[in-house]
C-alpha positions in Angstrom: 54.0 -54.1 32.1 56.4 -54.1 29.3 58.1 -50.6 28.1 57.9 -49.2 24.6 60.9 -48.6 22.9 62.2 -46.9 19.4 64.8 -46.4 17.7 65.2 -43.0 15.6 66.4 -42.7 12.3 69.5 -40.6 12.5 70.1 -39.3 9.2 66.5 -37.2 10.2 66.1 -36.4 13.4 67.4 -35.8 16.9 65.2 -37.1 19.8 65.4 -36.8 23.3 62.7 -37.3 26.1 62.3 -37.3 29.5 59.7 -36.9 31.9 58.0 -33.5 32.8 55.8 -33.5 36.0 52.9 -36.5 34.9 53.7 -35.6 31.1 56.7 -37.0 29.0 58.8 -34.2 27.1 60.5 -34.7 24.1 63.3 -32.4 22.0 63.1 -33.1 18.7 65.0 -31.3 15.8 65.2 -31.8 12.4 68.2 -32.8 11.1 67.2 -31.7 6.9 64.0 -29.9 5.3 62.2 -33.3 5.0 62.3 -34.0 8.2 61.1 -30.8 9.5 58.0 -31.0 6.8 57.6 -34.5 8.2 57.4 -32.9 12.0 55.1 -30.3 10.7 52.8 -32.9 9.2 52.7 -34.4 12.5 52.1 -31.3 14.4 49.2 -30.7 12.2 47.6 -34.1 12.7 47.3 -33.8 16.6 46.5 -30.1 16.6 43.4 -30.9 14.1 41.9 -33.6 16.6 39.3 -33.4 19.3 41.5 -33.2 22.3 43.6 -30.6 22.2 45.9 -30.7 24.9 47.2 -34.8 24.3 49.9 -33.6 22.5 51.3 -29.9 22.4 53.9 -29.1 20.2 56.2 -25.7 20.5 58.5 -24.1 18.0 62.4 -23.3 19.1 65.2 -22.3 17.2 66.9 -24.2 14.2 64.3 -26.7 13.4 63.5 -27.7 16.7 60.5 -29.1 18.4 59.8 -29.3 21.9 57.0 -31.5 22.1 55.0 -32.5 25.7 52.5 -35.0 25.7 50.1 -36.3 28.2 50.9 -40.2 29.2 47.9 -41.4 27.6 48.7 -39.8 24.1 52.3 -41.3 24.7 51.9 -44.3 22.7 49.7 -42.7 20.0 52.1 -39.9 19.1 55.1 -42.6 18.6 53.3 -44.7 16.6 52.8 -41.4 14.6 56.5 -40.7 13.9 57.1 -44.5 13.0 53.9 -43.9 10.6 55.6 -40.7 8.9 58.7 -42.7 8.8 60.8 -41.1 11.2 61.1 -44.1 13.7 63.0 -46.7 12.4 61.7 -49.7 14.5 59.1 -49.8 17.4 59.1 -52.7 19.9 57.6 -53.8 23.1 60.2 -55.1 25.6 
């Protein structure tokens, strides 16, 4: 099975992930307003769907996102941030 990989645009974000029990964590923070407007967008668009535990988002300090989402939401909530233009690439290898 090949592996989904991404690379993050710098200039906006931070992004780390790792994995969390069966779920995949990610730390994300903003690195400018746009991209924490961008990131608030995005946490919008999953809380406003019908399932509402794929993707839970949780506010830190200084424009930071911790983010866990279930393994079947994983693919779904990348594709997101490349949509909103915070991914610059997304590839399978």
């Amino acid at each position: 099975m090949k592996k989904l990989c991404y690379e993050v645009i710098h200039s906006l974000m931070t992004l780390e992930e790792k994995k969390n029990n069966k779920d995949i964590e990610f730390t994300i923070k903003a690195k400018n307003g746009e991209a924490f407007e961008l990131l608030h967008k995005i946490r919008n668009f999953f809380e406003s769907d019908k399932i509402y535990t794929d993707v839970l988002f949780y506010t830190q300090k200084e424009q930071t996102y911790q983010v866990i989402c279930r393994p079947d939401s994983y693919v779904p909530f990348i594709l997101v941030l490349f949509q909103y233009q915070l991914l610059e690439r997304v590839e399978w290898v």
